[in-house]
N, C-alpha and C positions, 0 to 999 in steps of 0.2 A: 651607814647604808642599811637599811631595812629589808628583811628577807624576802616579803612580798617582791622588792624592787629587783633583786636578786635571780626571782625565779619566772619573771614577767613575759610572756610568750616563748619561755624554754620547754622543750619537751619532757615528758616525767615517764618513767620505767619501772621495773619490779622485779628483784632479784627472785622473788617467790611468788609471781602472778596467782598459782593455783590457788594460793588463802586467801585470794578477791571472795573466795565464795563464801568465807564468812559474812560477807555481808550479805549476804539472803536471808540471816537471821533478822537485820532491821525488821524488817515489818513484820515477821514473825512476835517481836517483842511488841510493837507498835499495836498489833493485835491482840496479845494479849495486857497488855494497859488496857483497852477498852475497854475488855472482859471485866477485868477487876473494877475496874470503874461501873460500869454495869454492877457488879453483883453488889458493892459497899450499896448502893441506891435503894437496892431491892433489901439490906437490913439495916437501912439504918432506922433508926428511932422514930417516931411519929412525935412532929412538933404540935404543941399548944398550938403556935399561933404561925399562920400561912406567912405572915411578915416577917416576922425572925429566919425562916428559910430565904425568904429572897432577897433578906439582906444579907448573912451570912454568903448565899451564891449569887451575890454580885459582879459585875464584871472585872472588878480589880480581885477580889479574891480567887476568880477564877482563873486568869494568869497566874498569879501565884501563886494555886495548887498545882499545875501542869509546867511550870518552870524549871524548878529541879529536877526534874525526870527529865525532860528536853534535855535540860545539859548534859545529864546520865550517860544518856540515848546518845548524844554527840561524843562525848568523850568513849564511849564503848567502839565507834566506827572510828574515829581517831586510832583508836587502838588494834583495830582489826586490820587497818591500813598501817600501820606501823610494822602488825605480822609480816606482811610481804615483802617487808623491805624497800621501800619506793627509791627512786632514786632522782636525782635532776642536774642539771648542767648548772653548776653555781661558782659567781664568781669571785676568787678567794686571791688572796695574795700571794704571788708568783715564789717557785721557788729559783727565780731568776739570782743567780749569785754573781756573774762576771758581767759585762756590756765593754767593748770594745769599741773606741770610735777613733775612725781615722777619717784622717782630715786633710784635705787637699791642701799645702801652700803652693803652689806651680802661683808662678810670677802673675798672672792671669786674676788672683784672687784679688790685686790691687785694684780691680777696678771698680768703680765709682760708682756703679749701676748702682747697687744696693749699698745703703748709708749705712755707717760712714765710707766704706768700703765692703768689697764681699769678704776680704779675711778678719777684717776688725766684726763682721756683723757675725760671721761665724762663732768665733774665739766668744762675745758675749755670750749666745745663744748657746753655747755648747756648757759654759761657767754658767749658765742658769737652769741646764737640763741638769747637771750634776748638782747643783745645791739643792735638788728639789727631790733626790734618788733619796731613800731610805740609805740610812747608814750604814746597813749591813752587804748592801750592794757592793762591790768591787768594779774600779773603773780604771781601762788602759786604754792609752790613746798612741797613736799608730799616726806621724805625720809621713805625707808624702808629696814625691817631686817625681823629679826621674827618678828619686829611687825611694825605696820606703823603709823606715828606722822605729823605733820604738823611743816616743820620749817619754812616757812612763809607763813602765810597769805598771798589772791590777793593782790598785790599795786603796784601801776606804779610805785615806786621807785626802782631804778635800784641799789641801793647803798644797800639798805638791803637786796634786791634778791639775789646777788653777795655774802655779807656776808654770809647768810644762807646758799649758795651751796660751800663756802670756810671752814665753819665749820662742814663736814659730821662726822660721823667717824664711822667706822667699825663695824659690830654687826654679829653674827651668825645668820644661816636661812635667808631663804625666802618666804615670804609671798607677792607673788603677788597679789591673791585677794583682802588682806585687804589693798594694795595700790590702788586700785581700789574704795574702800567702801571708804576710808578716803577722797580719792579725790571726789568722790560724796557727801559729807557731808558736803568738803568745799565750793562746788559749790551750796548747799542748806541746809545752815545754818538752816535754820528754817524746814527742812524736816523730821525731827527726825531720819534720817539716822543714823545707826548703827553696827558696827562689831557685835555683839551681835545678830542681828536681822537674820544673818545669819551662827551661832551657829547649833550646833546640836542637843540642848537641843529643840530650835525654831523649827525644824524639825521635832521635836518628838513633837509638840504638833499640830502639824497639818498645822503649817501657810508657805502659799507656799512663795517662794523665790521673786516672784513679789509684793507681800505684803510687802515687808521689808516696814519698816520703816512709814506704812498705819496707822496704829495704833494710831500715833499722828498725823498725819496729812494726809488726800484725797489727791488722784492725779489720772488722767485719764492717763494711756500708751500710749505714742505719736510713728508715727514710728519711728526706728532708725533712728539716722544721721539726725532727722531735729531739733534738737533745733542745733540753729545756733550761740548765743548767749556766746557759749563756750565751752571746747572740754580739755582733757587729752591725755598727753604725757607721756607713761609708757616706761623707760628702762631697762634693768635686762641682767645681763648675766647667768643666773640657771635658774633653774625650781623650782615649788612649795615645799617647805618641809613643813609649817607648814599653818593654816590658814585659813580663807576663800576660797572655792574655785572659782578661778580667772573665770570659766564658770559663777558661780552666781551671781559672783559680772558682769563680762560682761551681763548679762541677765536685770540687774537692769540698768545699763548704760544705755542700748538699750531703755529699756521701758520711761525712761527719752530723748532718742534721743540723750544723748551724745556719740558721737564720741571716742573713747580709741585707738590713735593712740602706738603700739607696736614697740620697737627697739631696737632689739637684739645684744647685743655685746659677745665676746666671740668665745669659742670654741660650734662647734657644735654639735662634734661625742663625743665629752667626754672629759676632762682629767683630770688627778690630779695632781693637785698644793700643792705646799709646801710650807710654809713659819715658821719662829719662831717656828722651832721643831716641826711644827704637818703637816697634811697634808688633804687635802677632795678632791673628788669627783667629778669635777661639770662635768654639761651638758647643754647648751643652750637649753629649749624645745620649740621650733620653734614650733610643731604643735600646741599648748597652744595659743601663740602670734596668727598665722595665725588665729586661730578659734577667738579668743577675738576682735581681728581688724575686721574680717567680718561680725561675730555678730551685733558689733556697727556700722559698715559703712563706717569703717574708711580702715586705710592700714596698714600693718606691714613690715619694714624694718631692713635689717642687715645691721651691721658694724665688719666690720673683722678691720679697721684698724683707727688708729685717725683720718686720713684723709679721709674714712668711714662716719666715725661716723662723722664728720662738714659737710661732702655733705649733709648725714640726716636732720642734724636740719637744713641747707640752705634750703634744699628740703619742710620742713614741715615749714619753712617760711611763702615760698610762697604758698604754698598750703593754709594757715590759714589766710594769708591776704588782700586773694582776694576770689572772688569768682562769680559763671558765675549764674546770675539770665535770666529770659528772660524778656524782658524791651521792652514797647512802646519805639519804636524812628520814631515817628510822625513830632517831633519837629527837628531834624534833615532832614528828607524831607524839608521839611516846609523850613529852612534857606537853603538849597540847593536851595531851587526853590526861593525864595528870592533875592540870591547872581547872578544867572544866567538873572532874570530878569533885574538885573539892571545894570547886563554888558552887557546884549543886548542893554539897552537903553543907554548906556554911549556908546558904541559904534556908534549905528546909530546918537547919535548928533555929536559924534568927525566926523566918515565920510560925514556924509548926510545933518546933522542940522537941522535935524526930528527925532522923535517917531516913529522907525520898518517905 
């Protein structure tokens, strides 16, 4: 990717705006080049013959006396704008280290809508967002039912990830929330993070839902969406039956600054499915996701179809492994006005066999 592409209607800043005013010099110099130009005319030599002058200041040699000083001239305001330090919103590769994705199996995922099924289209599309992470990424996956377990641990091995999301299997209920807590707990082993902590026994003794898990261990509330460091990928095709609720688990995310990206699969408006003689209910509750995703900072997405659901995790790719900081690029002037320099001066010795 090319820096032009980079810096393409992003806003640009100045750690040192005051040294803009070096450039009032430009035309200062600009003027005085004419000068000098001006005076060489007034000594130079008197030709034999009026011909040889106007071949000599022809129009190709006359670009190429005025050339290298143009580039002079540019690489000098290159450099002057390098003084101020400019800065720009540029987008560089994340120092995203952990990604957590928990993934619904509630019995629900068997259905047919989306081919081959929603848990088979899952399980591929999630074995294709991981083979496509950089390998320095860490990846934990967090399955859930009625209740929510960790089948593996963060580890760049790609071999175990894969196995863990090829071994789901089915369970009744949905507890989204406590997919949320468990994937917090994995992301701060040592936090004393707990489903428990968000009980309603805990309710009832007073301890608010920002507290969780304070008890063993301090922690200041950061804003949402800035720990950068790592981030949860929730998908589900239901809504809550049993559980933590997914607003307090989203509330504890937030206060930690993780990000709880949401991705809906499924029917929206309702239906019921049947499978092995019995039958349920479900409903995608999209306004749940929407509110858990803005909460944390993050974004919520639907998949209506397999091919859906792969653009998602393409999409949350790249969203996770890049990211747009605003960055001194001082040092980029600076070789701009470097490179210009020295093709003025490789210039004027090819043509002239002088320095400008």
């Amino acid at each position: 990717m090319d820096f032009s592409t980079l810096l393409r209607g992003l806003p640009m800043g100045f750690l040192w705006p005051q040294l803009l005013w070096l450039l009032a010099a430009v035309p200062v110099l600009v003027l005085l080049y004419v000068w000098l130009l001006r005076r060489k005319k007034k000594l130079a030599v008197r030709y034999a013959s009026l011909s040889i002058v106007r071949e000599a200041m022809g129009p190709g040699q006359s670009i190429r006396r005025h050339l290298p000083p143009l580039l002079f001239l540019l690489a000098l305001v290159a450099m002057m704008i390098a003084a101020a330090r400019p800065l720009a919103v540029v987008t560089l590769p994340s120092n995203q280290q952990t990604i957590i994705l928990a993934m619904d199996v509630s019995g629900s995922m068997r259905a047919e809508d989306v081919k081959p099924n929603r848990l088979m289209a899952a399980q591929e599309a999630a074995k294709g967002f991981i083979k496509d992470l950089p390998r320095n990424v860490k990846v934990g996956v967090v399955a859930f039912a009625g209740s929510a377990n960790v089948a593996q641990l963060p580890t760049t091995n790609r071999d175990d990830l894969t196995a863990a999301i090829d071994s789901f299997h089915l369970q009744r209920a949905t507890a989204t929330g406590n997919a949320i807590v468990v994937s917090l707990a994995t992301l701060f082993p040592d936090a004393g993070i707990e489903v428990t902590d968000f009980s309603p026994a805990s309710r009832r003794q007073g301890i608010p839902i920002e507290q969780a898990g304070r008890q063993k261990k301090e922690f200041t509330p950061v804003p949402p969406g800035s720990y950068s460091s790592a981030a949860i990928i929730m998908l589900t095709d239901g809504q809550r039956t049993t559980g933590v609720d997914p607003m307090d688990a989203a509330k504890a995310a937030a206060d930690r600054g993780v990000r709880v990206y949401t991705v809906g699969i499924g029917t929206v408006d309702g239906e019921t499915i049947g499978f092995e003689g019995w039958s349920m209910r479900v409903r995608l509750d999209e306004e749940t996701l929407k509110a858990v995703a803005k909460q944390t900072a993050a974004e919520y997405f639907y998949a209506g179809t397999a091919t859906d659901l792969k653009k998602v995790y393409d999409t949350l790719s790249s969203r996770l492994t890049v990211e747009k900081k605003e960055t001194e690029i001082s040092a980029l002037f600076a070789l701009g006005a470097a490179l210009l320099a020295l093709l003025s001066a490789a210039l004027s010795l090819l043509w002239f066999n002088r320095l400008l």
